[in-house]
Every structure is written in C-alpha cells, then in structure tokens.
PQR file of N, CA, C, O and H, with PARSE charges and radii, in Angstrom:
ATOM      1  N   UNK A   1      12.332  19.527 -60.519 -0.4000 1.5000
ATOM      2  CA  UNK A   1      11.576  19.604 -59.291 -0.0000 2.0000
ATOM      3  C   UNK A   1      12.548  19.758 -58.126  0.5500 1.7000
ATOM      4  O   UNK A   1      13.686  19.310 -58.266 -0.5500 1.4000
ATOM      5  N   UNK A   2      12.177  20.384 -56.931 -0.4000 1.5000
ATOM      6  CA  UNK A   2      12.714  21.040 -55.886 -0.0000 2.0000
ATOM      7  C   UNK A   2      12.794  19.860 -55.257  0.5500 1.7000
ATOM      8  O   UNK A   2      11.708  19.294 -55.129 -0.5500 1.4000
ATOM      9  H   UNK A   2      11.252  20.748 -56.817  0.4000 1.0000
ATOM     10  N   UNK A   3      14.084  19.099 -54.660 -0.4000 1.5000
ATOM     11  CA  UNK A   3      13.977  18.207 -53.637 -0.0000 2.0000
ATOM     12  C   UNK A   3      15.324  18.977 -52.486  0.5500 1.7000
ATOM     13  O   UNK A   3      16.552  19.049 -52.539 -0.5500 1.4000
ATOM     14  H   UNK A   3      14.966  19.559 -54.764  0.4000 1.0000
ATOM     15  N   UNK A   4      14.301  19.423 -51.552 -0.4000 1.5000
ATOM     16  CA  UNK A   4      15.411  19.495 -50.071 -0.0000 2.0000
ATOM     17  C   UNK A   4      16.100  18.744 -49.629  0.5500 1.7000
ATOM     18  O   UNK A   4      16.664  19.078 -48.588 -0.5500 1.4000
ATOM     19  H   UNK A   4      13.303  19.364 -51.508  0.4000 1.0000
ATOM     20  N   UNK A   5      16.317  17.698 -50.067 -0.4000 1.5000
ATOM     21  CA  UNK A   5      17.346  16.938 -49.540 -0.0000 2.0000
ATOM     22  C   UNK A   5      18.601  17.083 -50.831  0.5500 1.7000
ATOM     23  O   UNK A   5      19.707  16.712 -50.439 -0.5500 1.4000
ATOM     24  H   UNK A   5      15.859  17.427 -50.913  0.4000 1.0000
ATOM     25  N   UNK A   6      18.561  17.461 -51.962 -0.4000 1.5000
ATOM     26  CA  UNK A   6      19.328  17.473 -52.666 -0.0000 2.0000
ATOM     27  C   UNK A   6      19.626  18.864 -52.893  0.5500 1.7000
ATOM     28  O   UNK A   6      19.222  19.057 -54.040 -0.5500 1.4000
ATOM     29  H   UNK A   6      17.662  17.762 -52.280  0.4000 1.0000
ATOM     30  N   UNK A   7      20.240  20.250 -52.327 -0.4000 1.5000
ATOM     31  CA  UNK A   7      20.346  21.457 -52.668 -0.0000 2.0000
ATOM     32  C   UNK A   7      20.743  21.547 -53.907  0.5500 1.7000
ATOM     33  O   UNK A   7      21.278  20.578 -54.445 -0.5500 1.4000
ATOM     34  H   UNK A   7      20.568  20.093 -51.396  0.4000 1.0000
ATOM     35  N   UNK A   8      20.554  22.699 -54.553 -0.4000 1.5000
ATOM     36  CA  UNK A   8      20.987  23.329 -55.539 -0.0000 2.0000
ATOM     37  C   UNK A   8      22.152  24.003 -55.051  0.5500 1.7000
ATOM     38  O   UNK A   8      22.349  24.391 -53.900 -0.5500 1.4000
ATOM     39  H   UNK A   8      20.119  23.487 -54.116  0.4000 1.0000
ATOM     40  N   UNK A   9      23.218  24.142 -56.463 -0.4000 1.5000
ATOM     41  CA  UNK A   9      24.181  24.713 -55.850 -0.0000 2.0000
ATOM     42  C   UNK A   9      24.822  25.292 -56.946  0.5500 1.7000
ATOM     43  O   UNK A   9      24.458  24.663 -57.939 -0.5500 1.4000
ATOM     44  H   UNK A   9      23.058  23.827 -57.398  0.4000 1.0000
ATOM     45  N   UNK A  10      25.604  26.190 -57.257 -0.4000 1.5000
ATOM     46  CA  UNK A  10      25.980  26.996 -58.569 -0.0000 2.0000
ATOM     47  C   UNK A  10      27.253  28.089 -57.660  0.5500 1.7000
ATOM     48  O   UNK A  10      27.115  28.762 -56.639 -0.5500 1.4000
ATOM     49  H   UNK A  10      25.900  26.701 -56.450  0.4000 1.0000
ATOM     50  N   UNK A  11      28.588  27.856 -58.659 -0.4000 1.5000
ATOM     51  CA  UNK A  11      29.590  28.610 -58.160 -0.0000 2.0000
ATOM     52  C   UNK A  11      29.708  29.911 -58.709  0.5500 1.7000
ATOM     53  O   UNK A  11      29.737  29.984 -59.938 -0.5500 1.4000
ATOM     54  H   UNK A  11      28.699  27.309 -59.489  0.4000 1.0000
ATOM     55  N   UNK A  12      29.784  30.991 -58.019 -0.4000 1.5000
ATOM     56  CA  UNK A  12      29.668  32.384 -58.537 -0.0000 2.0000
ATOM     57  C   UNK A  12      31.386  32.755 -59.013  0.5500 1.7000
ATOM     58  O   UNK A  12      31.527  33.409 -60.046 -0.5500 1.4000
ATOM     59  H   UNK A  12      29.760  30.932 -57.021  0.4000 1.0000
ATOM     60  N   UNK A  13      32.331  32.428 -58.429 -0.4000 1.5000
ATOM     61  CA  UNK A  13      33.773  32.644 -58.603 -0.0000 2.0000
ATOM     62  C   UNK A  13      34.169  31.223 -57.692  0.5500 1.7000
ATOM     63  O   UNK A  13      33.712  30.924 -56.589 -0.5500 1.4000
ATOM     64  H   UNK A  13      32.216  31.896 -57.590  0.4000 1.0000
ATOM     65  N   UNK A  14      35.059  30.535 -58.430 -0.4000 1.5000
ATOM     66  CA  UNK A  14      35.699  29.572 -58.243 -0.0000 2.0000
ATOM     67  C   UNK A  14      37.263  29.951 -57.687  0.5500 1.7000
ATOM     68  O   UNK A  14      38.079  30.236 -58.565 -0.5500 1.4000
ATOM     69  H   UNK A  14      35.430  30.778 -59.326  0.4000 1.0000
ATOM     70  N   UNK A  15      37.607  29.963 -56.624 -0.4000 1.5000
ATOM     71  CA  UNK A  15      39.409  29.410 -56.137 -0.0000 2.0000
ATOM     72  C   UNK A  15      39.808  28.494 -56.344  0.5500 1.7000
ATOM     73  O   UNK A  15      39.541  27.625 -55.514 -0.5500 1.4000
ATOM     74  H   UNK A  15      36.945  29.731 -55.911  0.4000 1.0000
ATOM     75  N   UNK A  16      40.453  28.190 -57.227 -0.4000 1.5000
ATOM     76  CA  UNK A  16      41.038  26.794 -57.741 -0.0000 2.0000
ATOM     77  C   UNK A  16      41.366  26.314 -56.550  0.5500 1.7000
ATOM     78  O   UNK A  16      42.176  27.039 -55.973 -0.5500 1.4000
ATOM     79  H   UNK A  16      40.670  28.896 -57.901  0.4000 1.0000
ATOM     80  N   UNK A  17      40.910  24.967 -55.711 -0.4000 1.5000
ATOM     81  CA  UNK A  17      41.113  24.174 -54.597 -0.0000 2.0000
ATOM     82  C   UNK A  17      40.560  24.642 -53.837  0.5500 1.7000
ATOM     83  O   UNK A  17      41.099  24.362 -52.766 -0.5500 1.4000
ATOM     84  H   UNK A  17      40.252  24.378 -56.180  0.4000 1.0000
ATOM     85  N   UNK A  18      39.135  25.682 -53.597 -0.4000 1.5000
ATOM     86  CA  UNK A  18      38.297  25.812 -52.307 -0.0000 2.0000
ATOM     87  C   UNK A  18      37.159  25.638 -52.989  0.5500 1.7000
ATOM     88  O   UNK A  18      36.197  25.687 -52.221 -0.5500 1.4000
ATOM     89  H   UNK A  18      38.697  25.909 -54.467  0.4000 1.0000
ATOM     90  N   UNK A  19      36.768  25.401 -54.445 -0.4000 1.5000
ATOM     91  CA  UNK A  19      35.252  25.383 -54.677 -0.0000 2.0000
ATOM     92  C   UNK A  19      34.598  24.381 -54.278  0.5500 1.7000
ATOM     93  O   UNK A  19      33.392  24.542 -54.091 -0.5500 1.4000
ATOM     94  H   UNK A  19      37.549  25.361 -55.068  0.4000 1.0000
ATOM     95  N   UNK A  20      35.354  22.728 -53.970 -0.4000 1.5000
ATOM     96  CA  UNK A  20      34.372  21.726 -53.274 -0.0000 2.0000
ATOM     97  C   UNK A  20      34.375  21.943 -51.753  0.5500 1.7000
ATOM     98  O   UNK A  20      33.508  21.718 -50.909 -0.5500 1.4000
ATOM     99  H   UNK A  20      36.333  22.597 -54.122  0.4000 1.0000
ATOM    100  N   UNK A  21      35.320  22.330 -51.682 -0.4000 1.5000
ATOM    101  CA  UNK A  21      34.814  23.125 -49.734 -0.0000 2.0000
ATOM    102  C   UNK A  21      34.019  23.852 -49.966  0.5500 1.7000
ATOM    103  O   UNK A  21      32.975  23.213 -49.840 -0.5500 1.4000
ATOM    104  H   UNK A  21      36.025  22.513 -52.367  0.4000 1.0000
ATOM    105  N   UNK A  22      33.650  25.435 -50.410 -0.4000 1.5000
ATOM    106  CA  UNK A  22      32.542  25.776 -50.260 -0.0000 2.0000
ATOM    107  C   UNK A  22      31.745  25.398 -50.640  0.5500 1.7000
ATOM    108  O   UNK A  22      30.780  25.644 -49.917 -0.5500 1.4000
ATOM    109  H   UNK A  22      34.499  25.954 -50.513  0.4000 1.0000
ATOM    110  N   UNK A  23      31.425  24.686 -51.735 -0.4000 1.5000
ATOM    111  CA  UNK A  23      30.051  23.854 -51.939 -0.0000 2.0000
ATOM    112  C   UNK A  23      29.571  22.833 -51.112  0.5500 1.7000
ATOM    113  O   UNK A  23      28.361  22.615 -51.071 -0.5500 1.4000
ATOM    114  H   UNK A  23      32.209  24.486 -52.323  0.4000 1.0000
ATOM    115  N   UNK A  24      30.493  22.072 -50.338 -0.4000 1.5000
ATOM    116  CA  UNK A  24      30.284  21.273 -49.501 -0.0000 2.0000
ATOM    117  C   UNK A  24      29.352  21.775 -47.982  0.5500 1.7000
ATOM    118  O   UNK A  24      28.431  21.210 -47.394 -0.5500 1.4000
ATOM    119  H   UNK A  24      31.477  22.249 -50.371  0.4000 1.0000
ATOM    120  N   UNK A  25      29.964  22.871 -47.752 -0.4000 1.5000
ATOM    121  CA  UNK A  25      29.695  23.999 -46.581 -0.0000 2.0000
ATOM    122  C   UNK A  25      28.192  24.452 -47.019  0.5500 1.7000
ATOM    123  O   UNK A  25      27.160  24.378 -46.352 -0.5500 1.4000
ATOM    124  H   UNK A  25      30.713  23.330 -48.230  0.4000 1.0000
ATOM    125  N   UNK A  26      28.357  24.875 -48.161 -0.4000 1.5000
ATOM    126  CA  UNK A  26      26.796  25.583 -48.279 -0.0000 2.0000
ATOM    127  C   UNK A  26      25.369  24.570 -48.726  0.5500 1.7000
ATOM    128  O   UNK A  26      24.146  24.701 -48.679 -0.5500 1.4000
ATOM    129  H   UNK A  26      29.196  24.935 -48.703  0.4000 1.0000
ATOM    130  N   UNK A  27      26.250  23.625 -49.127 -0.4000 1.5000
ATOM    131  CA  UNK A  27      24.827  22.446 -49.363 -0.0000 2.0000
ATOM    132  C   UNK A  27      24.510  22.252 -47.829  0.5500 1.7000
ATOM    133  O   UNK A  27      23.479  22.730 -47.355 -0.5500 1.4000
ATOM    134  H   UNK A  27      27.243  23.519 -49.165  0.4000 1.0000
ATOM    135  N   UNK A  28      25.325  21.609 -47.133 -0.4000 1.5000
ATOM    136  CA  UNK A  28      25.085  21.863 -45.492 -0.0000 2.0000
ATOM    137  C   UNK A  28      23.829  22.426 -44.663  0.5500 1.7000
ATOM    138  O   UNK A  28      22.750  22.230 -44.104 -0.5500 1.4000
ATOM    139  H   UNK A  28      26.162  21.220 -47.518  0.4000 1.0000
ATOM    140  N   UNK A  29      24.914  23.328 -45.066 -0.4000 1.5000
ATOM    141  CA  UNK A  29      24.111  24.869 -44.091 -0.0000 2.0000
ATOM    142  C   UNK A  29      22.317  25.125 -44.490  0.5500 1.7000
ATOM    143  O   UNK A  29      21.323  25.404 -43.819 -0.5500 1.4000
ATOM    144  H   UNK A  29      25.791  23.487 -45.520  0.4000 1.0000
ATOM    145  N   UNK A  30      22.584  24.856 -45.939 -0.4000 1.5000
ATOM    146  CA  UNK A  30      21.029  24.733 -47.133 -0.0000 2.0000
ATOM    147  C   UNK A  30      20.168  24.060 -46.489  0.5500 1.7000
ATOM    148  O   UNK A  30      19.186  24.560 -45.939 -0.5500 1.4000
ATOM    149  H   UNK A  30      23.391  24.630 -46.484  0.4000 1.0000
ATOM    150  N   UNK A  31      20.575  22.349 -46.498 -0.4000 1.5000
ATOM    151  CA  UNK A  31      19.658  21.633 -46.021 -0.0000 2.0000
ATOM    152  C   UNK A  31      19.083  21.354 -44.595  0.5500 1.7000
ATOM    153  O   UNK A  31      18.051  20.712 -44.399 -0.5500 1.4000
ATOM    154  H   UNK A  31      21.373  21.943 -46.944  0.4000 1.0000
ATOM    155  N   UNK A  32      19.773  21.842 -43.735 -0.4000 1.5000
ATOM    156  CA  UNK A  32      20.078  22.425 -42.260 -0.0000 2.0000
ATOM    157  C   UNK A  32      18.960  23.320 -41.952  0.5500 1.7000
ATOM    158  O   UNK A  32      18.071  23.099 -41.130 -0.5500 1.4000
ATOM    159  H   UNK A  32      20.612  22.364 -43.894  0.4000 1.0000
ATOM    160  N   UNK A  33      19.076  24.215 -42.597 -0.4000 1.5000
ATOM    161  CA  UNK A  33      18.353  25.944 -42.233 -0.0000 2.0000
ATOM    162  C   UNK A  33      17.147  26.045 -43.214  0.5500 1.7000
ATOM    163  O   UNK A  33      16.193  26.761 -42.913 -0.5500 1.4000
ATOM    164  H   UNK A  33      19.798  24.394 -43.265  0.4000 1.0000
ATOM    165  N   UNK A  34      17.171  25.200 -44.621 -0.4000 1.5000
ATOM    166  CA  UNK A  34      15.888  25.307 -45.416 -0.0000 2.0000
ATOM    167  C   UNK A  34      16.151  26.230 -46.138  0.5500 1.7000
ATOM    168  O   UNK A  34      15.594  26.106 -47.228 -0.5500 1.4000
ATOM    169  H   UNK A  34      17.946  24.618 -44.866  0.4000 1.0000
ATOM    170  N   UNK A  35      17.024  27.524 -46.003 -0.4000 1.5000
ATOM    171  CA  UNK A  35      17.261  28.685 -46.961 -0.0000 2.0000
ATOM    172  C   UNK A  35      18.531  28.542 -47.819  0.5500 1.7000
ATOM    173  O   UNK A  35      19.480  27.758 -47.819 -0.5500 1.4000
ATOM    174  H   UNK A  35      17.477  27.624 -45.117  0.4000 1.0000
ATOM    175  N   UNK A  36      18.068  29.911 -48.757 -0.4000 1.5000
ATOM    176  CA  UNK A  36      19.166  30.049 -49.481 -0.0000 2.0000
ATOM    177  C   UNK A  36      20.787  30.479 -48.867  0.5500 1.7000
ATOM    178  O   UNK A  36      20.936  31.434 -48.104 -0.5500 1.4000
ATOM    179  H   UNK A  36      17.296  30.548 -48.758  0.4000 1.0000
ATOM    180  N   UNK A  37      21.787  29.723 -49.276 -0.4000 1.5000
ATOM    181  CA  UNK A  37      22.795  29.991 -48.150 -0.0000 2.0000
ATOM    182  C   UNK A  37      24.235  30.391 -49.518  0.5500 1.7000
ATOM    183  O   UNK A  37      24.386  29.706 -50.529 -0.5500 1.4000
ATOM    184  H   UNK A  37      21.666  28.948 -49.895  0.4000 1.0000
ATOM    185  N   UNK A  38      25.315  31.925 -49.071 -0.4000 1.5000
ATOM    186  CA  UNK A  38      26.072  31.558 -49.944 -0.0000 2.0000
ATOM    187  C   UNK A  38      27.177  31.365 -48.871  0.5500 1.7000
ATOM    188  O   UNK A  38      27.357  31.809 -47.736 -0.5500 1.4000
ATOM    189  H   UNK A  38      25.192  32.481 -48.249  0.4000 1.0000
ATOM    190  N   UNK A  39      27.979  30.346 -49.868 -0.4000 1.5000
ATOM    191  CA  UNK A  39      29.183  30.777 -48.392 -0.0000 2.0000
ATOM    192  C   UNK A  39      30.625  31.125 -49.534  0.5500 1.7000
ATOM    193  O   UNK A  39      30.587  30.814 -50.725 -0.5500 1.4000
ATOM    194  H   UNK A  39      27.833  29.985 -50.790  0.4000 1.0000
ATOM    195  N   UNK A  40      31.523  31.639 -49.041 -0.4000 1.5000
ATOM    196  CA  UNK A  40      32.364  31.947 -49.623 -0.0000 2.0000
ATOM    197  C   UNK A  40      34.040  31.569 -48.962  0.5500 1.7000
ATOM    198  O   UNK A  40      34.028  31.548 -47.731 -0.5500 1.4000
ATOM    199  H   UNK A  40      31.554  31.892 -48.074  0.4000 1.0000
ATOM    200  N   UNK A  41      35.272  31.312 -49.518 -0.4000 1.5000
ATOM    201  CA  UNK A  41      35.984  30.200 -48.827 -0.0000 2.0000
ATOM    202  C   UNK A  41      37.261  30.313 -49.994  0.5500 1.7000
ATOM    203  O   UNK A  41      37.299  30.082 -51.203 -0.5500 1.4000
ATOM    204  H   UNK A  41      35.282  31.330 -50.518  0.4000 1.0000
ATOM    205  N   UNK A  42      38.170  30.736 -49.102 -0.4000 1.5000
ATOM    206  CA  UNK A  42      39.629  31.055 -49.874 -0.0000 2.0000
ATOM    207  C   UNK A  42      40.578  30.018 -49.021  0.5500 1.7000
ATOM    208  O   UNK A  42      41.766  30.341 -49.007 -0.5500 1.4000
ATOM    209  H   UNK A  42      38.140  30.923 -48.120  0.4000 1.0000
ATOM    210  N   UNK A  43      40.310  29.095 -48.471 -0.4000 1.5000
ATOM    211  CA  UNK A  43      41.277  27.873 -47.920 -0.0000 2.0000
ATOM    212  C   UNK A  43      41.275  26.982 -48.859  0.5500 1.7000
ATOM    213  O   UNK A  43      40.201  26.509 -49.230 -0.5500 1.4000
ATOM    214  H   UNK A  43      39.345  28.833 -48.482  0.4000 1.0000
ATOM    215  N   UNK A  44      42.615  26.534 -49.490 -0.4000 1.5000
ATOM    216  CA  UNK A  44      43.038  25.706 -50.259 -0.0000 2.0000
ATOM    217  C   UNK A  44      43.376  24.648 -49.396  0.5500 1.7000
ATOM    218  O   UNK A  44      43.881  24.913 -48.305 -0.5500 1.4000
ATOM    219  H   UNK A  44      43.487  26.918 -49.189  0.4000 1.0000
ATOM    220  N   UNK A  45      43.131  23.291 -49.792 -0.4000 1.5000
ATOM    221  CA  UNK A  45      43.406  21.893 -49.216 -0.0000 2.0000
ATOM    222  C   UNK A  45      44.328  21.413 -50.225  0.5500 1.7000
ATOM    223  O   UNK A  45      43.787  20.609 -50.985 -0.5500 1.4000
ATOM    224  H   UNK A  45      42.720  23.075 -50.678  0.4000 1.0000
ATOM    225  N   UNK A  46      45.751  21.687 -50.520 -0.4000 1.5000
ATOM    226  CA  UNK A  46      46.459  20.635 -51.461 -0.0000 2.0000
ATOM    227  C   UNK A  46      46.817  19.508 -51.117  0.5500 1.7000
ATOM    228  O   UNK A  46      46.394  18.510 -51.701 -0.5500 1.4000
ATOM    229  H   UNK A  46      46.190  22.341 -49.903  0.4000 1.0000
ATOM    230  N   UNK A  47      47.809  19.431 -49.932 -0.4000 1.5000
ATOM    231  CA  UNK A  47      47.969  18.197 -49.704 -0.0000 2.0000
ATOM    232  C   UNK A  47      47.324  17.855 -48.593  0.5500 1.7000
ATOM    233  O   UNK A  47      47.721  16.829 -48.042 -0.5500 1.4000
ATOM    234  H   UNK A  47      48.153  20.242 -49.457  0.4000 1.0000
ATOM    235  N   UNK A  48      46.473  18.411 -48.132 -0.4000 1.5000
ATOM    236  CA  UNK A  48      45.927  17.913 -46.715 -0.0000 2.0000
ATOM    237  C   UNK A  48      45.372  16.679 -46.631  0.5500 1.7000
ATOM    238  O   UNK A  48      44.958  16.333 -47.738 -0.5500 1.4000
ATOM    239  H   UNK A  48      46.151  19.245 -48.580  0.4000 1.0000
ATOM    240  N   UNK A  49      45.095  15.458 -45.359 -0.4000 1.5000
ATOM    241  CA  UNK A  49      44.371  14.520 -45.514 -0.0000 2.0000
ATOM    242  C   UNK A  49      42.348  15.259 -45.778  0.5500 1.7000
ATOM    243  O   UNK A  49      41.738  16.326 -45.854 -0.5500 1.4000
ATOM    244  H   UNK A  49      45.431  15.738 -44.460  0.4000 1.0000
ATOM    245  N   UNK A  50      42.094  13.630 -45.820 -0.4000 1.5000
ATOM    246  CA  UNK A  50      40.212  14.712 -46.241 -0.0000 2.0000
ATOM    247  C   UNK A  50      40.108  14.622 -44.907  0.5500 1.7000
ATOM    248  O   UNK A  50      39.328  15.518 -44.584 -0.5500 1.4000
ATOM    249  H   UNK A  50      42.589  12.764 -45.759  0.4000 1.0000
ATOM    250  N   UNK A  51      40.534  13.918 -43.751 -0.4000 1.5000
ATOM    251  CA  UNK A  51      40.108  13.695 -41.902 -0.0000 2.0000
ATOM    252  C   UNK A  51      40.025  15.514 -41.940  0.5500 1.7000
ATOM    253  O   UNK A  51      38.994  16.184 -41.880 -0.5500 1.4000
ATOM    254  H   UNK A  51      41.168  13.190 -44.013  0.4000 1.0000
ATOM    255  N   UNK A  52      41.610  16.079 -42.071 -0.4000 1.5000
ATOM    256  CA  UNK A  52      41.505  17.434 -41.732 -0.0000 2.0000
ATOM    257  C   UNK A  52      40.706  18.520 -42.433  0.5500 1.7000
ATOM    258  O   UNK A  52      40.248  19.561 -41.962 -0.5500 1.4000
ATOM    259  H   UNK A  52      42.447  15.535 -42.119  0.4000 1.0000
ATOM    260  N   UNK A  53      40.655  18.118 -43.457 -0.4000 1.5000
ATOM    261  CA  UNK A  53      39.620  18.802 -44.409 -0.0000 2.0000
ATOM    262  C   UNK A  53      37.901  18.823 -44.012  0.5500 1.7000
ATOM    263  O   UNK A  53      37.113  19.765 -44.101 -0.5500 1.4000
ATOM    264  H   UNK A  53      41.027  17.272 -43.839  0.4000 1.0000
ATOM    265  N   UNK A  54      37.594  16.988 -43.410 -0.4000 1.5000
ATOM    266  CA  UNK A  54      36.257  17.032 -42.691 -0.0000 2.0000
ATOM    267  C   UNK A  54      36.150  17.641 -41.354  0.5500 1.7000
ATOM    268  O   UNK A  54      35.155  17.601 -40.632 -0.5500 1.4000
ATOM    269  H   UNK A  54      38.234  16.223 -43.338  0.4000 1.0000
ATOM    270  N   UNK A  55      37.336  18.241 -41.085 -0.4000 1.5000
ATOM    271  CA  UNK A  55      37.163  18.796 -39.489 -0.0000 2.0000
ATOM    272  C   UNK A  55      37.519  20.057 -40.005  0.5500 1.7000
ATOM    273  O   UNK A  55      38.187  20.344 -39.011 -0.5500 1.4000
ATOM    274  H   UNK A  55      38.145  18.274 -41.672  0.4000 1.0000
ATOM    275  N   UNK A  56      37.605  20.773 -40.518 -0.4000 1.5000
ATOM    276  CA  UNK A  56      37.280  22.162 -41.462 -0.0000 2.0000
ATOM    277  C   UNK A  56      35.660  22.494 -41.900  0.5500 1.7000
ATOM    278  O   UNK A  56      34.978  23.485 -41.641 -0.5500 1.4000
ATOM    279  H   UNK A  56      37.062  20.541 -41.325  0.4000 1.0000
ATOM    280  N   UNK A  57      35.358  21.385 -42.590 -0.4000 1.5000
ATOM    281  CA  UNK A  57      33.677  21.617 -42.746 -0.0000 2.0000
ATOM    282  C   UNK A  57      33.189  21.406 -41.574  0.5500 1.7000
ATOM    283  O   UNK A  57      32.467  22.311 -41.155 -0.5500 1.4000
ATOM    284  H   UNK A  57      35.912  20.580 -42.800  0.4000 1.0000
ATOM    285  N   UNK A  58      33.374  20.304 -40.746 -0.4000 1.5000
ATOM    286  CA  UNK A  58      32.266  20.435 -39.491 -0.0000 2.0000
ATOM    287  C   UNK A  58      32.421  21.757 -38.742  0.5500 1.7000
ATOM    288  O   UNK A  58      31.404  22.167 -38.183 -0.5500 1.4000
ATOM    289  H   UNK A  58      33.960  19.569 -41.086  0.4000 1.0000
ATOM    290  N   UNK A  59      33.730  22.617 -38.624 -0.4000 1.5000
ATOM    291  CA  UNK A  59      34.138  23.449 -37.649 -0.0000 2.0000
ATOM    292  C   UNK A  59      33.097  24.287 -38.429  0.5500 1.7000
ATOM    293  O   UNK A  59      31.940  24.289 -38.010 -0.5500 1.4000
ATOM    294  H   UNK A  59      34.556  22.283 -39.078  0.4000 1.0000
ATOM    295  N   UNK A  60      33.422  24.999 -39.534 -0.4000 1.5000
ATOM    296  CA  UNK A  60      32.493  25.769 -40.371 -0.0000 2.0000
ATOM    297  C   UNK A  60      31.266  25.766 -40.439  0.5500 1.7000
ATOM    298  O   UNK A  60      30.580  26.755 -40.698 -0.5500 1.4000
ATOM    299  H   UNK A  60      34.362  24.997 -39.874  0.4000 1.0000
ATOM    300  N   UNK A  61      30.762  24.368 -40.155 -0.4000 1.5000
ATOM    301  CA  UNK A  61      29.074  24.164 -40.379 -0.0000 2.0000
ATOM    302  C   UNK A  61      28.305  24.625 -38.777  0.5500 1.7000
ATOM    303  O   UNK A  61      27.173  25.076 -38.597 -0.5500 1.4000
ATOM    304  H   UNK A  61      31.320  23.566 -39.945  0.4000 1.0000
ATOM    305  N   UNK A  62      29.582  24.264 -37.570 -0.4000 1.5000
ATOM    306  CA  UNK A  62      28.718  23.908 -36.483 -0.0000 2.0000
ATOM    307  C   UNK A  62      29.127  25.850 -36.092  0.5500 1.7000
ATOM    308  O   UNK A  62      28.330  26.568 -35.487 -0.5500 1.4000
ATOM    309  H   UNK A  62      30.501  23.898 -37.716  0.4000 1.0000
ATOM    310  N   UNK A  63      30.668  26.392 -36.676 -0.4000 1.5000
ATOM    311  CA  UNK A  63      30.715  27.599 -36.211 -0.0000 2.0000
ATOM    312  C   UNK A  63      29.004  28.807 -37.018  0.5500 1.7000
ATOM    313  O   UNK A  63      28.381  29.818 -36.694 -0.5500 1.4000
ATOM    314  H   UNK A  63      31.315  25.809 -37.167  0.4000 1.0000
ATOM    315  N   UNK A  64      29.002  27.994 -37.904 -0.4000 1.5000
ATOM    316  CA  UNK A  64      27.262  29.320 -38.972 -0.0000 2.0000
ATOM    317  C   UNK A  64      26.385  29.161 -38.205  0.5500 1.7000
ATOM    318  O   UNK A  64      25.945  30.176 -37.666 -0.5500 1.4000
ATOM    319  H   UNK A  64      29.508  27.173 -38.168  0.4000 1.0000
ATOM    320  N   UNK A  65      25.731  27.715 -37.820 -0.4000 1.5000
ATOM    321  CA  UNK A  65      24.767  27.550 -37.246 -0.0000 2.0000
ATOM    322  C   UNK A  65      24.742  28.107 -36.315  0.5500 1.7000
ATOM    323  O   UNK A  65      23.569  28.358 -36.038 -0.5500 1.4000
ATOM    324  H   UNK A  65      26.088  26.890 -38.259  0.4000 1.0000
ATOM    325  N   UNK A  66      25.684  28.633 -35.316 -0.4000 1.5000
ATOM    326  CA  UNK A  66      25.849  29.016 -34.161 -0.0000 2.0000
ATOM    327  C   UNK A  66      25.059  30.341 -34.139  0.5500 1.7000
ATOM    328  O   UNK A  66      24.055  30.687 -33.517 -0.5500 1.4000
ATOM    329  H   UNK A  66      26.636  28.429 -35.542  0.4000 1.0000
ATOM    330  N   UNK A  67      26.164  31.204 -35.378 -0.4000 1.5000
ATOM    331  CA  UNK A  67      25.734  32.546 -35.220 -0.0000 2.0000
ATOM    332  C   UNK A  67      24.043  32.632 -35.565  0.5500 1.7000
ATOM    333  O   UNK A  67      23.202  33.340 -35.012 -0.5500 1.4000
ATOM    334  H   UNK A  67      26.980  30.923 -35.884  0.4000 1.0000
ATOM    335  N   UNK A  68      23.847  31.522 -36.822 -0.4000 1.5000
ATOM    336  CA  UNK A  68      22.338  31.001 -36.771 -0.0000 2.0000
ATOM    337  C   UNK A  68      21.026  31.515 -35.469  0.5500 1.7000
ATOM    338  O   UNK A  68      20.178  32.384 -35.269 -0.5500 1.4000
ATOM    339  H   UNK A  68      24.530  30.946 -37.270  0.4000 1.0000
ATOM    340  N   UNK A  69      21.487  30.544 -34.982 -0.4000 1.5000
ATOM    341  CA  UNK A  69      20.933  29.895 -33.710 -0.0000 2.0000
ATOM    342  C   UNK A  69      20.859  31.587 -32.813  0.5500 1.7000
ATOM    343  O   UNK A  69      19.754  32.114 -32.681 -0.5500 1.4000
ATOM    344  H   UNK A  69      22.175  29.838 -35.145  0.4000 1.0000
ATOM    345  N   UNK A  70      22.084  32.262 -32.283 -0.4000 1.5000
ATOM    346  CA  UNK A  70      22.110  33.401 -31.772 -0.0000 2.0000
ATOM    347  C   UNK A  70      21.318  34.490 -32.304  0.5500 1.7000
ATOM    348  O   UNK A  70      20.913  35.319 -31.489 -0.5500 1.4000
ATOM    349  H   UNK A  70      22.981  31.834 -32.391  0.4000 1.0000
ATOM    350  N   UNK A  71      20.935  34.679 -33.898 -0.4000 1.5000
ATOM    351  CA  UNK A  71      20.604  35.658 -34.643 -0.0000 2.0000
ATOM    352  C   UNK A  71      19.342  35.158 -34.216  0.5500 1.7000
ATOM    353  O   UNK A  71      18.510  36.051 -34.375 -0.5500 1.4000
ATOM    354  H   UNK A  71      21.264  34.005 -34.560  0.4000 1.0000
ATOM    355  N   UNK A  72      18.802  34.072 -33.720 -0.4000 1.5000
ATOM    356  CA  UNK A  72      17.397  33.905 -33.781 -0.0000 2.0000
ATOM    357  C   UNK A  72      16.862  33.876 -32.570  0.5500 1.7000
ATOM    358  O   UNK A  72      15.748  33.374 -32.424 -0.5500 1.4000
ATOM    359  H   UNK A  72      19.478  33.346 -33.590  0.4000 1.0000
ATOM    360  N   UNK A  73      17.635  34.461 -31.390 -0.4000 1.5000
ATOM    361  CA  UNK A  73      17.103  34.764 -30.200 -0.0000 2.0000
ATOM    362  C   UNK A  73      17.003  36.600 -30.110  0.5500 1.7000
ATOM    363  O   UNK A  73      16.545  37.145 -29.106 -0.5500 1.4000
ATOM    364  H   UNK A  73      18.540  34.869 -31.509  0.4000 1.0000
TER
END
C-alpha cells in the first residue's frame, strides 16, 4: 500500500558514494511536491562530515523547489 509519507525509491545506476545522496534528495523532493521525482547526483562524500553533506541536501532540496515554485507561475 501507497503511504506518502514513506516514498518509494529504486536506484536506476548507482555512483559508488552518491546513491544515499540522491536517494535522500529525491525522497525529499517526492514527499514535498507529491510527484514522481528522479534526481541524479555524481558528488561523492568520502570523508566529508554528514553537517556538510546535510547542507548539500538542503542546498539541493531548497535550490529544485525553487525552480519548482518558478515553473508554476
């Protein structure tokens, strides 16, 4: 059963060290917007802290919505 608060999510091509960033990004954006969302994401985090890594997803989440938000005026 379909629960919106829990997206579905399935990796089409994996970058070894960006597939939980983009999955992270597109569950987001999913439960945010209600639609199907893909996002795609070649930044590797090896040694980074997760602080800089969570200020990577927010930049990403608040930069989509944006164009979002614009596409819908």
């Amino acid at each position: 059963r379909l629960n919106p608060s829990e997206p579905l999510s399935t990796s089409l091509y994996a970058v070894p060290g960006s597939i939980d960033f983009a999955t992270r990004v597109a569950k987001i954006l999913a439960r945010r917007t209600g639609l199907p969302t893909y996002v795609g994401c070649s930044a590797v985090f090896g040694s980074s802290v997760i602080e800089e890594e969570m200020a990577a997803v927010r930049a990403a989440v608040e930069g989509a919505m944006g164009v979002l938000r614009e596409a819908k005026r």
